[in-house]
Residue, then its C-alpha position, 0 to 999 in steps of 0.5 A: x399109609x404105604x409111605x408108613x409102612x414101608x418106613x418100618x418095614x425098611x427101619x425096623x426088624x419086625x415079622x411080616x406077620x405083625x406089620x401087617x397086624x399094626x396096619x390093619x384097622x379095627x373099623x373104619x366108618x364112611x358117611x355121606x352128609x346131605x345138606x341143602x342140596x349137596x353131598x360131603x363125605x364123612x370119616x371115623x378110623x378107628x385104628x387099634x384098641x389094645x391098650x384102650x378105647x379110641x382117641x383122636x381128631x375130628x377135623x373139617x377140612x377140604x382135603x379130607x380123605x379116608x387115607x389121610x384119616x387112617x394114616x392120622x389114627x394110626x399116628x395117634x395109637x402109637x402116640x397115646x402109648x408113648x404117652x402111657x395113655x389109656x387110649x387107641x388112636x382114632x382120626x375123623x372128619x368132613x370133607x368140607x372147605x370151611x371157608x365157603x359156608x357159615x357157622x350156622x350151616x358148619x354147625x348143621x352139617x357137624x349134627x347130621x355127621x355125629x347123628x350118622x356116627x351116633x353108635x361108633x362114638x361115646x365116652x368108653x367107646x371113641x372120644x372126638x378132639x378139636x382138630x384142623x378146622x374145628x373147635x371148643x364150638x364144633x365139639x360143643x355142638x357134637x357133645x349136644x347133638x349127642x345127648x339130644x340122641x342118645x338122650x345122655x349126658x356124657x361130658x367125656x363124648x368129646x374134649x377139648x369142649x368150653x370150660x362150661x361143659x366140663x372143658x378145661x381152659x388150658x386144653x387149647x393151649x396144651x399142644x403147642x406148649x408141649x411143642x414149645x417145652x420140647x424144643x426149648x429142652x432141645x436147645x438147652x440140651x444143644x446149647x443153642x442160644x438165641x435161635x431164629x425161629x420160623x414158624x409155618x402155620x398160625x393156628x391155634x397150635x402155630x400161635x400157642x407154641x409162638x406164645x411159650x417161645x416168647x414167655x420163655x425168652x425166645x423170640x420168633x423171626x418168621x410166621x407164615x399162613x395160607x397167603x405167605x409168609x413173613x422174616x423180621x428180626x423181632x415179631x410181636x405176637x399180640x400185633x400180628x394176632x390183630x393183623x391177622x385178625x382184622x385183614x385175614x393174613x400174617x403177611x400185612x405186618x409191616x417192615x418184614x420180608x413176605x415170601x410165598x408160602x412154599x419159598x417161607x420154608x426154605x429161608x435159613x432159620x435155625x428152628x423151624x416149626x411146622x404147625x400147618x399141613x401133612x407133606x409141607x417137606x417132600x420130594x419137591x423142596x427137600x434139597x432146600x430146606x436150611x433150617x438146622x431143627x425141624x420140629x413137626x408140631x403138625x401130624x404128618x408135615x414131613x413126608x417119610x420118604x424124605x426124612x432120609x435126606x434131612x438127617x442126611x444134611x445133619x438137620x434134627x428132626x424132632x417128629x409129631x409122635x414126640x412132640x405134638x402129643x400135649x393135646x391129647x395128654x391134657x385131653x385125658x385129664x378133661x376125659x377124666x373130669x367129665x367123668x368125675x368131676x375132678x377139678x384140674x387147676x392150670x397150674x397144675x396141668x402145665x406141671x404135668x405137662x413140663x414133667x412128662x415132656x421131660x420124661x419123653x425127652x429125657x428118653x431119647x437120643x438126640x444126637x443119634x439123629x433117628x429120633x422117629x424110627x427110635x420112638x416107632x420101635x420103642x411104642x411098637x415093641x408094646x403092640x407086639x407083645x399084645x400080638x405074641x400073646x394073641x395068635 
């Protein structure tokens, strides 16, 4: 959290007063899970509700800490304003290593954490979301959990749920098409044709934004997961997903060049998209960065004490608040139809999406280069007026 709040302490001319106001939390919530014989910590920040009840990521992970949860929910309140979203920001999640345990024992452990949390959360209180390392099941079995307790069915305690439940199909898609249709805005606006795109990180965001880029005739030279990285001409997307599926890694697709995962980053792509985890770009490989874009389709993959140095070597630097906001923007939509049943076509919200993307972009200065420090002061000058009014 100190990276952030000495960012806008040196990028922007707010009272000492205020900034300490905009980094406080409302409440934050520490859990310890026990299951089978072992201990995992658990986490809900709920960062400011001024503009509505909280929103935000539940992810299971095991780099989960309270101080990663609390600079993720205060990313997430100042999104959901740019968004003119009638939400705050919220973080949460497990410490756990997904990899080491089953779906039966995730699901035990994702049960105990929603009953230990059962008060702080509900559909006008703090609405969860599929983040790293959970789903449409983890927030099914949150959504059940939570009506066995509480003895309510509320389909809008959680989004990002199967179509079934009052899901929306195009939801899982949504953050990595608005990644997609902001660059693509992007490119068009700098006249690039042909880029070639790398991509860290083959997740569901990693895979959906690849999949827009393709539809949109654009092709994707590299992808990169946990194991390496992979440089080719021309990537497949369909080929790589079963390769990826079948033997665990992108770096099994054949007749490309395979880096480690820390050297994928510093090939020479002129867009680079980081769709994996926080500080992928900091102190230790800033200076060899080559990419000319650098679009932060992740929470927090650029350290802000580098961003300086990138805009320094004239790199574009398009961040999370902007363009990885379509997830909780569809979000909303399925917020809405839990509860009250309102049917949102696909098409349709993929409208939605492509014109607010437009709106945002359209607002922005991007040959100015300080996209980040612009959009910051834009959404904070709404949290300072509330302030003012308040004490």
């Amino acid at each position: 959290m100190e990276e952030y709040k000495a960012y806008i302490q040196e990028n922007l001319d707010y009272p000492k007063e205020f900034i300490e106001y905009i980094f406080s939390f409302n409440k934050i919530v520490s859990i310890s899970i026990k299951h089978n014989g072992k201990i995992f910590k658990g986490y809900r920040a709920q960062h400011n509700n001024d503009f509505g009840i909280y929103k935000g990521g539940f992810r299971l992970h095991k780099n989960v800490s309270l101080n990663e949860m609390k600079k993720l929910a205060f990313i997430m309140s100042l999104k959901n304003r740019l968004y003119n979203l009638p939400f705050g920001g919220a973080k949460g999640g497990i410490c756990i290593d997904v990899k080491d345990y089953g779906k039966k024992e995730l699901h035990q452990v994702v049960k105990e954490y929603t009953k230990l949390m059962i008060d702080n959360i509900g559909v006008d209180k703090d609405v969860l979301a599929p983040d790293m390392g959970s789903d449409e099941t983890v927030m099914q079995t949150i959504f059940e959990e939570y009506r066995n307790v509480k003895g309510i069915t509320s389909f809008s305690v959680v989004t990002g749920k199967p179509k079934y439940i009052m899901g929306l199909d195009y939801r899982k898609k949504s953050t990595g098409y608005g990644v997609a249709y902001f660059l693509i805005n992007l490119l068009n606006d700098l006249k690039i044709k042909n880029p070639k795109i790398g991509i860290q990180g083959f997740g569901n965001v990693g895979y959906y934004v690849a999949e827009k880029l393709i539809q949109m005739g654009y092709k994707i030279s590299g992808v990169c997961d946990s194991k390496g990285g992979i440089v080719c001409s021309d990537i497949n997307l369909d080929k790589l997903s079963e390769i990826k599926k079948d033997k665990g890694s992108v770096i099994y697709y054949p007749n490309c060049k395979m880096f480690p995962p820390k050297e994928f980053l510093e090939q020479e792509f002129d867009v680079l998209i980081l769709a994996a985890v926080e500080d992928s770009i900091n102190e230790k490989n800033v200076d060899k960065i080559k990419a000319k874009i650098i679009v932060e389709a992740s929470n927090a993959g650029i350290n802000l004490s580098v961003e300086k140095k990138l805009r320094e070597k004239n790199i574009i630097v398009m961040p999370d608040i902007v363009v990885n906001g379509g997830g909780v923007f569809i979000s909303y939509f399925e917020w809405i139809k839990g509860k009250t049943y309102e049917n949102f076509p696909t098409k349709a919200l993929d409208k939605k999406l492509q014109q607010k993307v437009l709106e945002i972009y359209n607002s922005l200065d991007v040959k100015k280069n300080q996209i980040r420090t612009d959009t910051y002061n834009k959404v904070l000058k709404n949290f300072f007026e509330i302030y003012e009014k308040s004490f």
